[in-house]
C-alpha positions in Angstrom: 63.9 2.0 -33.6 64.6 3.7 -36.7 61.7 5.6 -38.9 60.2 3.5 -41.5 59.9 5.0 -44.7 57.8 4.2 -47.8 59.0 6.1 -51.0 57.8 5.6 -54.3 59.3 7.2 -58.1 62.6 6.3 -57.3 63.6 5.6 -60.9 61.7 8.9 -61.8 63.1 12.5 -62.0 61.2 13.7 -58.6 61.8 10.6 -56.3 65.3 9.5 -57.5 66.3 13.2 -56.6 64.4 13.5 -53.2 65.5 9.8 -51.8 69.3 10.7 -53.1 68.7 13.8 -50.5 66.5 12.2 -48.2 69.2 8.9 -47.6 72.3 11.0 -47.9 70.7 12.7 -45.1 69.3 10.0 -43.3 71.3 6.7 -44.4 69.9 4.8 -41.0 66.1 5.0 -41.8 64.4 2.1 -42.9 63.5 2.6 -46.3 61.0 0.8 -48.5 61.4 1.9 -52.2 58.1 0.5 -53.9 59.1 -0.2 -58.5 57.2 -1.3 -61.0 58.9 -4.0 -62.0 61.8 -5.9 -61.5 64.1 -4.4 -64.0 63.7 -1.4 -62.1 64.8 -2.8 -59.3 67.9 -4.1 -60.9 68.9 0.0 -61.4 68.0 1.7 -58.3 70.1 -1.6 -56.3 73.6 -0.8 -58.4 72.6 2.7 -56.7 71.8 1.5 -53.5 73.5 -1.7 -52.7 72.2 -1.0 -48.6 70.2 -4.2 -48.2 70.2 -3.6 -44.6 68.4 0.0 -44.9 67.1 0.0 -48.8 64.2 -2.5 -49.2 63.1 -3.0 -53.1 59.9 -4.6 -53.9 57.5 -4.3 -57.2 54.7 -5.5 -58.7 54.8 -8.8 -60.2 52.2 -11.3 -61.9 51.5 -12.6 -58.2 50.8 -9.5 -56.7 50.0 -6.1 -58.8 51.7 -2.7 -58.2 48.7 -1.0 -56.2 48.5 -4.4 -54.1 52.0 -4.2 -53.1 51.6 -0.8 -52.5 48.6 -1.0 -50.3 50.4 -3.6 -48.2 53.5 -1.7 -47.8 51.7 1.8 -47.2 50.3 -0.4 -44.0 53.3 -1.3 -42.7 55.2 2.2 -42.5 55.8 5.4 -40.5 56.3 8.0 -43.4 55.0 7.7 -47.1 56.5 9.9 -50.0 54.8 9.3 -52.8 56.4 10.8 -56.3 55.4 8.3 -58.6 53.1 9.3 -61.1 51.8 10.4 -58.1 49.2 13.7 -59.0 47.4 11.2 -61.5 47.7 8.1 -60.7 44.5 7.6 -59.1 45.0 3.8 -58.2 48.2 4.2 -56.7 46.5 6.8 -54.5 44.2 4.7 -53.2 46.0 2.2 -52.8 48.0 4.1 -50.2 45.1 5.6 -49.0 43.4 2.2 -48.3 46.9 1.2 -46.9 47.5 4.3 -44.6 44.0 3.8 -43.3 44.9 0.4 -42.4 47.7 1.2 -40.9 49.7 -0.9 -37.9 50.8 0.5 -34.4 49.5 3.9 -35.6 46.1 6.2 -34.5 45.0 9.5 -34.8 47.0 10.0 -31.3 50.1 8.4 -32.8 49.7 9.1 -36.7 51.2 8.1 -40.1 52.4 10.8 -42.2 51.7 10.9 -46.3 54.1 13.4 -48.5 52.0 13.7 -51.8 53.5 15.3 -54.7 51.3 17.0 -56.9 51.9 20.0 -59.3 51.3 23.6 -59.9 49.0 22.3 -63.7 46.1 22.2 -61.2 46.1 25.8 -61.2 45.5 25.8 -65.0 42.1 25.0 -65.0 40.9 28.8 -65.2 42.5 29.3 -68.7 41.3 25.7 -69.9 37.6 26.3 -69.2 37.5 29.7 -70.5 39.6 29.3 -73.4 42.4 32.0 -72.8 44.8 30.2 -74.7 47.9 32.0 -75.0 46.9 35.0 -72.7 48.8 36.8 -70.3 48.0 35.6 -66.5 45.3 37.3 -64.5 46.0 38.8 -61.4 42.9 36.7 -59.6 44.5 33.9 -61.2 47.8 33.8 -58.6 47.3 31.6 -56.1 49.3 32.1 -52.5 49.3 28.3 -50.4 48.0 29.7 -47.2 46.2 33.0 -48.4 44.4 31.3 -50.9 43.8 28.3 -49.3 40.3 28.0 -49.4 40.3 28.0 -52.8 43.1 25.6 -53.4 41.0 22.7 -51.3 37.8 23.6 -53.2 39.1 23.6 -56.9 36.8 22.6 -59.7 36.5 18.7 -60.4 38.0 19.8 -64.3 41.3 21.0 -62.6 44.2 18.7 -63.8 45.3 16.6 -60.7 42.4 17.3 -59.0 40.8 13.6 -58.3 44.0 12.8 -56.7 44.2 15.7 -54.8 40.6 14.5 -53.0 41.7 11.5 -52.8 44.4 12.8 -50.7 42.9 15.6 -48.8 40.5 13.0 -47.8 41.9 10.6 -45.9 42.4 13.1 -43.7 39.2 13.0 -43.2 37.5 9.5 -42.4 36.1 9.2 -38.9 39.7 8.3 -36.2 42.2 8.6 -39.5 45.5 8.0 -38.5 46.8 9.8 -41.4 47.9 12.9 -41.9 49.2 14.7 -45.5 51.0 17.3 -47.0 50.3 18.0 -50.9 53.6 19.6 -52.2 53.1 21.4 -55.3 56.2 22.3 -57.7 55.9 24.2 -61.1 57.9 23.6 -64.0 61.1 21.7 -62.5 64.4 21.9 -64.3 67.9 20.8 -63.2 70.2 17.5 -63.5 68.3 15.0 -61.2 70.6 12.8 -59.2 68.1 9.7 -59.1 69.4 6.3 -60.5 67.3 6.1 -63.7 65.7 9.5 -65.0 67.3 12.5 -64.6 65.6 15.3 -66.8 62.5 17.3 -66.3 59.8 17.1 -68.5 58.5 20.7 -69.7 61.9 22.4 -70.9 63.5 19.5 -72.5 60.4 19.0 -74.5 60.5 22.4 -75.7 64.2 22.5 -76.8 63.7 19.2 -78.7 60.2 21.1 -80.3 63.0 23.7 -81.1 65.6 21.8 -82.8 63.0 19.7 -84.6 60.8 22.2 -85.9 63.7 25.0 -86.2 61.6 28.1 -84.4 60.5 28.9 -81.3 56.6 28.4 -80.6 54.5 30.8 -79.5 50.6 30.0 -78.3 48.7 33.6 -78.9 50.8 36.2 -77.8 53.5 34.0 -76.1 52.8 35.5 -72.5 51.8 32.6 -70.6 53.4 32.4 -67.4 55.1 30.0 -65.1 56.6 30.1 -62.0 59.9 27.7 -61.0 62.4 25.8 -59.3 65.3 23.5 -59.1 65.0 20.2 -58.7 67.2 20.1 -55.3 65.4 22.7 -54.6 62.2 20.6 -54.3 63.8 18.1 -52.5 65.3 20.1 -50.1 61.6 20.9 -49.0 60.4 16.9 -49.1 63.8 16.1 -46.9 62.4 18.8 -44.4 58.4 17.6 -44.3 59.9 13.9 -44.3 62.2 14.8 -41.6 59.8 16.3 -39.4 57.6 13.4 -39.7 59.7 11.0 -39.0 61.7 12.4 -36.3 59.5 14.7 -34.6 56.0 13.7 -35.2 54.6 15.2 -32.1 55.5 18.7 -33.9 54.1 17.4 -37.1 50.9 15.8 -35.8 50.2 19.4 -34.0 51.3 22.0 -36.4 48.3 21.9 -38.8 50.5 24.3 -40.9 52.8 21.1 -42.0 50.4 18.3 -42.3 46.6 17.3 -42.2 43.7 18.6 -44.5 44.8 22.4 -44.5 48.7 21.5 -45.6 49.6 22.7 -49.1 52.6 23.5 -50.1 53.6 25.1 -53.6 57.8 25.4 -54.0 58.6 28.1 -56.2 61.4 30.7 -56.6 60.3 34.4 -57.2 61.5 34.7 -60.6 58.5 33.1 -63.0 59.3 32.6 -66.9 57.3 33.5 -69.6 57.4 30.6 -72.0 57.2 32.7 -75.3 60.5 34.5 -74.1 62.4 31.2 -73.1 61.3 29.1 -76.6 63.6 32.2 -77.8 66.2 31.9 -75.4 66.5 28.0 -76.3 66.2 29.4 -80.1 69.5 31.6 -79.7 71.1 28.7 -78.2 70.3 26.6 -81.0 71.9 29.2 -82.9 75.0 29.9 -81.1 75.7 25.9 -80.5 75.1 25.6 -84.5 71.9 23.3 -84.7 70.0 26.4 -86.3 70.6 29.0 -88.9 68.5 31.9 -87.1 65.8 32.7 -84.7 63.0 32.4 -86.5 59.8 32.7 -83.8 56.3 31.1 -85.4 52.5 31.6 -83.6 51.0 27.4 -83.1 48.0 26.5 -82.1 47.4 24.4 -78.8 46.9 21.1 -80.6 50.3 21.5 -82.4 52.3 21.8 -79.3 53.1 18.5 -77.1 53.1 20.4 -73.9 49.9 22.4 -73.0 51.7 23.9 -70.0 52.7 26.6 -72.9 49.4 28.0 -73.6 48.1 28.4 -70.3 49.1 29.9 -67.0 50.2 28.7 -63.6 50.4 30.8 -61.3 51.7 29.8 -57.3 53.2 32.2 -54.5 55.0 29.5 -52.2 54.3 31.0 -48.6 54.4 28.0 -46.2 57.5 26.4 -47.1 59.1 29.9 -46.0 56.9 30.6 -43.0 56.6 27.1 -41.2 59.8 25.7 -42.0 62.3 28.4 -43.7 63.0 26.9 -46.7 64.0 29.2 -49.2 65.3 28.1 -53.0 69.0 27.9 -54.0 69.9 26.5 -57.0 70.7 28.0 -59.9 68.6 30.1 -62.3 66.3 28.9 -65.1 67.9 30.5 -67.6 71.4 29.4 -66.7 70.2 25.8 -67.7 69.4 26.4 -70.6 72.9 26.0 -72.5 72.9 22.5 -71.0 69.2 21.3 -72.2 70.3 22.7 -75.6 73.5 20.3 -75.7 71.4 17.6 -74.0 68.7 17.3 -76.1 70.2 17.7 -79.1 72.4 15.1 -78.5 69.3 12.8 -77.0 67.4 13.5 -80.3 71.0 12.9 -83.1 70.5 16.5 -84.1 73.0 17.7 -87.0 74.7 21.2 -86.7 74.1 23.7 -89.8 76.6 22.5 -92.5 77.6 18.8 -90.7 77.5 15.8 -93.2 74.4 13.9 -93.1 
């Protein structure tokens, strides 16, 4: 009998990128793809016109999102939740409630939750203290399995934290038959190949702040640090954690290292970015494509930016992915996307080049 699998986000950039992986790899699963709405349906179908394998269903007047949700997480093998998913605190316990409920499965025989999160949790240190704009610290880098401890105790004021308990939790209740992974990317970039949205969210926004504005922020002295990866690259590590769960779940019910209360994965190449040097970088490609006269670089303060991310530091070391399972990153560089988000956004947003008629 073939896997069931629940996935939700499929319209978004995350989960329309991991389920094109995850059925091109796996076309004979049974998939559930849980949508807000019915319009939504509509676009992932002309995508996915599988009936026999693809299953829509949404929230309607009749029955709400969570509520379907809930019911569906019941009824399935494998859950892979992208949608909204690190703050969405109803639609995590909704699946919670569901998983915990869930039919012909047991701590013995157990259904497995893939929860994506993100790496903003690990934020928190520069947001309570203030260090806008500041280089990161070294005590500040957190490595998934040799900082462990301290990623599963992380203060309540850490962004995604409430879902992350929620999460971590359900490990937890007395003969759970559930079992999770968090999976924790940092700034994503890359062309997704879901049906609806297929742009990332922190890079785009800072190449239209570019071209709108006409200079290249910089929060303090500009040498807040990220680390990141591609979005296949992210996907490639949900394909492998779903496909372990799915089709081996003896291995993934034993090896503590891939799912339960101790699995947390970050997914990060080893080249971070600092984002006072890449609002430049987009800058010069402003100016080369012709939407800006020169590089003109400006100090802001954090309520004059749309993305915090820019004023404070994230800082992951992505061991377990490459330790338990070999995954290592392969697509292409940050800074060779960034010709592409130029031309992109500047179309998205009707921006003029220097000298074009109005």
């Amino acid at each position: 009998m073939a896997p069931k699998v629940l996935v939700t986000g499929a319209t978004g950039y995350i989960g329309g990128d991991a389920f094109f992986a995850l059925y091109n790899a796996h076309p004979e699963f049974e998939y559930t793809l849980v949508v807000r709405n019915e319009d939504r349906t509509k676009l992932v179908r002309e995508k996915y016109p599988d009936t026999e394998h693809v299953k829509l269903v949404y929230g309607s007047p009749s029955a709400s999102y969570v509520e379907v949700l809930e019911k569906e997480a019941a009824k399935t093998d494998v859950v892979l939740h992208t949608a909204e998913s690190a703050d969405d605190v109803p639609s995590a316990t909704a699946i919670s409630n569901g998983l915990l409920k869930s039919e012909g499965h047991s701590a013995e025989n157990p259904v497995f939750w893939v929860h994506i999160c993100g790496t903003g949790i690990l934020q928190w240190y520069d947001k309570v203290n203030r260090r806008y704009g500041q280089p990161p610290l070294p005590s500040e880098t957190y490595d998934d399995i040799a900082s462990l401890p301290r990623l599963l105790t992380l203060p309540d004021e850490a962004l995604h934290r409430d879902v992350d308990k929620i999460v971590l939790a359900t490990n937890h209740f007395p003969s759970s038959p559930v079992q999770t992974s968090i999976v924790a990317p940092p700034t994503i970039y890359g062309a997704g190949r879901g049906p609806v949205n297929t742009t990332s969210q922190q890079l785009p926004a800072l190449a239209r702040f570019v071209l709108q504005k006409g200079f290249a922020p910089k929060v303090g002295t500009g040498a807040v640090e990220w680390d990141n990866v591609h979005v296949t690259d992210v996907s490639s590590l949900l394909l492998q954690l779903v496909e372990i769960a799915a089709l081996d779940p003896a291995r993934a019910r034993s090896d503590t290292g891939l799912f339960g209360g101790q699995a947390y994965f970050f997914c990060a190449n080893e080249t971070p970015h600092v984002w006072g040097k890449v609002a430049e970088e987009i800058a010069q490609e402003a100016v080369k494509q012709g939407y800006l006269k020169e590089v003109l670089s400006k100090t802001v303060e954090m309520d004059e930016i749309p993305d915090k991310s820019w004023g404070t530091n994230s800082k992951s070391v992505a061991s377990r992915a490459k330790k338990f399972l070999g995954w290592a990153p392969k697509g292409p560089a940050l800074e060779d996307e960034i010709t592409g988000i130029v031309e992109f956004e500047a179309k998205r947003i009707g921006a003029k080049k220097i000298g074009a008629d109005a």
